[in-house]
Structure formats: C-alpha cells, structure tokens
C-alpha positions in Angstrom: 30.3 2.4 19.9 31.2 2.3 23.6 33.9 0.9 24.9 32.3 -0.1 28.5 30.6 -3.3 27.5 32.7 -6.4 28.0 34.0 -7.7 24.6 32.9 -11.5 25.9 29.4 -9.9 26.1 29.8 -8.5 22.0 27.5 -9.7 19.8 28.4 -10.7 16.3 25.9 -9.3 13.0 26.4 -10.1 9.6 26.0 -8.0 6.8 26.5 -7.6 3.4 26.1 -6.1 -0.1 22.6 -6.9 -2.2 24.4 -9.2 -4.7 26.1 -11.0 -2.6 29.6 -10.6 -3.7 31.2 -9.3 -0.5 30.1 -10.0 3.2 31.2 -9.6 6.8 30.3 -9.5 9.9 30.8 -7.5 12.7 31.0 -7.7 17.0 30.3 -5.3 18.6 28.0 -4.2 21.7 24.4 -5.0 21.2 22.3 -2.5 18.6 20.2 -0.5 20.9 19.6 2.3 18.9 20.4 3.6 15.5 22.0 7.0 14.4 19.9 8.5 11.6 22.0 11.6 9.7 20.6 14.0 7.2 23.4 14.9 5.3 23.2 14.7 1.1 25.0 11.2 1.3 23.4 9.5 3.7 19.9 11.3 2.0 20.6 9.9 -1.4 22.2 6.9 -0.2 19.8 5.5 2.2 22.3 5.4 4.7 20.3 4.8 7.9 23.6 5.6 9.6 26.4 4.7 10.4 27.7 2.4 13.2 31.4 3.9 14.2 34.1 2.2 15.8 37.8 2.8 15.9 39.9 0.6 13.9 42.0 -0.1 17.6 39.2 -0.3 19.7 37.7 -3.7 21.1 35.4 -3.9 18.2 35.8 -6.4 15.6 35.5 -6.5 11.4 35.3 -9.2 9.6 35.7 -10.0 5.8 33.7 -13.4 4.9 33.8 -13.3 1.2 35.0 -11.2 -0.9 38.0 -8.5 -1.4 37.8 -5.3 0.6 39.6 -3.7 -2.0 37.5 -5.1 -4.4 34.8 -2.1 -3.3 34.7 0.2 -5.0 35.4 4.2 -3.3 33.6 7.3 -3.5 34.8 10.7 -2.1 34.0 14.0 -1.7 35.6 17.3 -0.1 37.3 17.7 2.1 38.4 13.9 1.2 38.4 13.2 5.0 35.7 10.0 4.5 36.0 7.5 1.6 32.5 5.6 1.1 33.3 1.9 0.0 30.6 0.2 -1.7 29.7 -3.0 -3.8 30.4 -2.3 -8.3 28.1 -4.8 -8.9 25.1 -3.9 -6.8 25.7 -0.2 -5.6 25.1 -1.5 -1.8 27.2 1.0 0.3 28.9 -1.5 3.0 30.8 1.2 4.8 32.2 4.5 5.2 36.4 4.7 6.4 38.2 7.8 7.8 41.7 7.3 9.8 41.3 5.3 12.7 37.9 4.5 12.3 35.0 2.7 10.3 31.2 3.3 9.9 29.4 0.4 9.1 25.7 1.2 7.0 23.2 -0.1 9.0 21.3 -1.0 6.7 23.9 -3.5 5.2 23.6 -5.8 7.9 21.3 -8.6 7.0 20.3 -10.4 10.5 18.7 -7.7 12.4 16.0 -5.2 11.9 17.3 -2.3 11.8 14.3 0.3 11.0 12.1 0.0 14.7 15.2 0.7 16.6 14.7 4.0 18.7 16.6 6.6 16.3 19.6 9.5 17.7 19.4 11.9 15.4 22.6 13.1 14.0 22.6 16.8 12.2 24.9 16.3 9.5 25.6 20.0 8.5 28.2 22.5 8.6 26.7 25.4 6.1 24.2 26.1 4.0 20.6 24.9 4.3 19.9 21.1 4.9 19.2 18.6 2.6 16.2 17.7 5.3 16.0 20.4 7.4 14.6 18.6 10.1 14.1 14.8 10.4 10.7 13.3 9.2 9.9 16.4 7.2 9.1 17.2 3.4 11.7 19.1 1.5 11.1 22.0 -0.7 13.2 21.6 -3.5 14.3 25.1 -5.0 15.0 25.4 -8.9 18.1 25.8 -10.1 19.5 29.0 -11.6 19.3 29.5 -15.3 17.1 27.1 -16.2 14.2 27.8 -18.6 10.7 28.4 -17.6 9.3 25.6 -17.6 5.5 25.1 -19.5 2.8 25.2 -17.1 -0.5 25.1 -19.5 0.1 21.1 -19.4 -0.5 20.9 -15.4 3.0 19.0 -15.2 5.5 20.3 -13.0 9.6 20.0 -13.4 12.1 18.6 -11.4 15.8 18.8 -11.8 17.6 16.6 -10.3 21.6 14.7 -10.3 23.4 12.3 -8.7 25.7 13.1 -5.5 28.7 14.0 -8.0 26.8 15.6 -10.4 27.7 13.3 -13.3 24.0 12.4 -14.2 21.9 15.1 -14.4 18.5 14.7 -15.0 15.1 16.4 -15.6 11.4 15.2 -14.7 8.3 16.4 -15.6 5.8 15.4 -13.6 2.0 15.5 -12.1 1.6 13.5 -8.9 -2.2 12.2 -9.1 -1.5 10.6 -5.8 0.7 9.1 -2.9 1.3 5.6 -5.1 0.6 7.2 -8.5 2.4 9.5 -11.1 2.0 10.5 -14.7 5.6 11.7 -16.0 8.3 12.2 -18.2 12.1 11.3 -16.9 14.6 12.6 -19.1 18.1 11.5 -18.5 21.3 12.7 -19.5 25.0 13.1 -18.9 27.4 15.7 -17.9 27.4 17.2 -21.9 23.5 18.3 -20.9 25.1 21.4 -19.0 26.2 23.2 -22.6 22.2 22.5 -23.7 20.7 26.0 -24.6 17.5 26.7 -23.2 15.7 26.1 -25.9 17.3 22.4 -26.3 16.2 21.6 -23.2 12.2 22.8 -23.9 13.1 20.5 -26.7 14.5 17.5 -25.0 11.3 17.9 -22.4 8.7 18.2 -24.9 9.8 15.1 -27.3 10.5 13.0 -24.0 6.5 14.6 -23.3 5.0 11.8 -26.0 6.2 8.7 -24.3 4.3 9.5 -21.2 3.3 6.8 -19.1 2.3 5.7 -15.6 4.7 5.2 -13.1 4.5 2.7 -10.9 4.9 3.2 -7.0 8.3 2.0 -6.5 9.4 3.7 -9.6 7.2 7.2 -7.7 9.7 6.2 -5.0 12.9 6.6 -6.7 12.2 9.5 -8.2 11.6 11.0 -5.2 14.6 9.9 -3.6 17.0 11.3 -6.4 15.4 14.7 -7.3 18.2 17.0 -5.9 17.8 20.2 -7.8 20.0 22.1 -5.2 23.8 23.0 -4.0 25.5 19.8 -2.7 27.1 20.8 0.8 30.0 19.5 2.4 28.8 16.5 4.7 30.1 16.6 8.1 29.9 13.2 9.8 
C-alpha cells in the first residue's frame, strides 16, 4: 500500500476466517482498488489478491481473537512466501514473506471487495499460465501416461489435484449445461500414482454406477479444482 496517505486518514477493516476462530483487523489507506493475480495459488485458492504492506511501514495489523500461530502454514518453492490459513475452516487469512504481509482480500468481512476496479497482477515466471489471461476459459491439457479414456459413453475426463499434489483426483463428466452436470468424481490419495492403467479404467467405471446429478455449487467446485497440469513456481 502507499505510504503518502496520512496514517490519521487510515481506515481500519476487519477480517477474518469463515469459522470464526481467528480475526483481525487491519488500517490502512482506503481500498480503492483490488490486485487480482493468476498464479496456481491464488487460482485454486480464491485469493482475489493480496493487500501488501511492510511489516515497518505505517500500516497496522491487528490480532482480535485468536493465535497467529495457531494458523496453520503452507509453502511451496522457492519457500520465499509462507500462506497462513485457518485448520478448521481452510480460509486463507494471509500470505508472509520477510518484511512484509499480504492480507487476502477476500478475508475481510466489512467491505465488498468484488466491484472494486481490479490491477491485474501477472503472477508468472515460466511455463504457461494457469489463466493465461484474466477473464478467460482455460484449456486443461491431459496429463502424460494416463489411459485413454472411454468416449462411447459421451462423458469426458478430468484429472485434477490439490496445489501439493497430495489429493489426486479423477472426474468423468458431461456438462448438460452452465448450472447442470451428470458425473462421476473419483477421489484418491497419493498411493493412486502406482495404479496401472487398467486400475484406473476400473476405479472410473465402478465409480460410473453411482452417477448422479450435481448440483450447481457442487458444478462450481469442480471446476475450480480440476488442475490436470504442471504446477509452476508462483511469483508474487
């Protein structure tokens, strides 16, 4: 944040986790715009963005319940940012690197965040973009050595995985529409990487008889975590 506004002439915004178990509140200069980054955090996070100011600046955090090391961390190479965020609810609060702090937007709970104007932040240093460009549909490439997937049924597979790549999943899937879905979700741990091929046609086919139809906000999430390509290295 800038450093020209008066600190008399802060204003203070409180924030928090989803649950409830930790909040704070922050002053700084009044929100006039929001940064909105691309990067495969932020992405599968729902970080709006981050709101950074230096740990010795005029800027002001505050801890109103709860224990900041309570939070729990999250890291990723090269280790330079540590994401803090709630154990109980997932809510990511904020994101720390030396000397500074990035509040998540969307944490804070007495403003409206979303209709401020947007600065777009490229979060990339290599490698193609998790969203190429801002407001656009991704196309998700499939990853290497999987098996063919069946396409006499009309559905369509997804692979996809948390940020770490501890859980792995796979989705079969025919989108009837923008709030509808017919699918399959298949979820599994780390152990499904020594699967053959053929186990995995397995796994997808028995997973095929419980079909059922999603509902929109379920449509939603699947959308947000189908990854199915190489994690980068975030740059902030």
């Amino acid at each position: 944040m800038s450093n020209k506004v008066d600190p008399a002439d802060f204003k203070t915004y409180h924030g928090g986790c989803h649950c409830g178990a930790f909040k704070f509140a922050i002053r700084i200069p009044e929100m006039k715009y929001v940064m909105a980054c691309n990067c495969s955090i932020c992405i599968k996070n729902g970080i709006l963005g981050n709101i950074w100011f230096k740990d010795e600046g005029p800027e002001e955090f505050i801890v109103e319940k709860g224990d900041i090391d309570a939070l729990e961390r999250y890291s990723f190479e090269p280790r330079k940012l540590v994401y803090r965020f709630c154990g109980v609810c997932g809510t990511n609060v904020f994101v720390k690197e030396p000397g500074q702090i990035g509040i998540n937007a969307r944490s804070l709970v007495d403003i409206d965040v979303e209709p401020l104007p947007r600065r777009y932040h490229e979060g990339w240093k290599k490698g193609t973009s998790y969203a190429p460009e801002f407001g656009q549909r991704v196309e998700w490439r499939k990853p290497e050595g999987k098996a063919e997937e069946n396409t006499e049924d009309g559905l369509v597979t997804y692979y996809g995985n948390c940020h770490c790549g501890k859980m792995r999943e796979t989705t079969r899937a025919r989108l009837t529409s923008p709030r509808t879905a017919t699918a399959t979700f298949t979820q599994h741990a780390q152990r499904s990487k020594s699967m053959t091929p053929k186990e995995l046609r397995q796994s997808t086919t028995s997973s095929q008889k419980t079909q059922r139809k999603l509902s929109a906000a379920f449509a939603a999430l699947l959308s947000l975590s189908i990854l199915g390509m190489r994690v980068w290295t975030c740059g902030r």
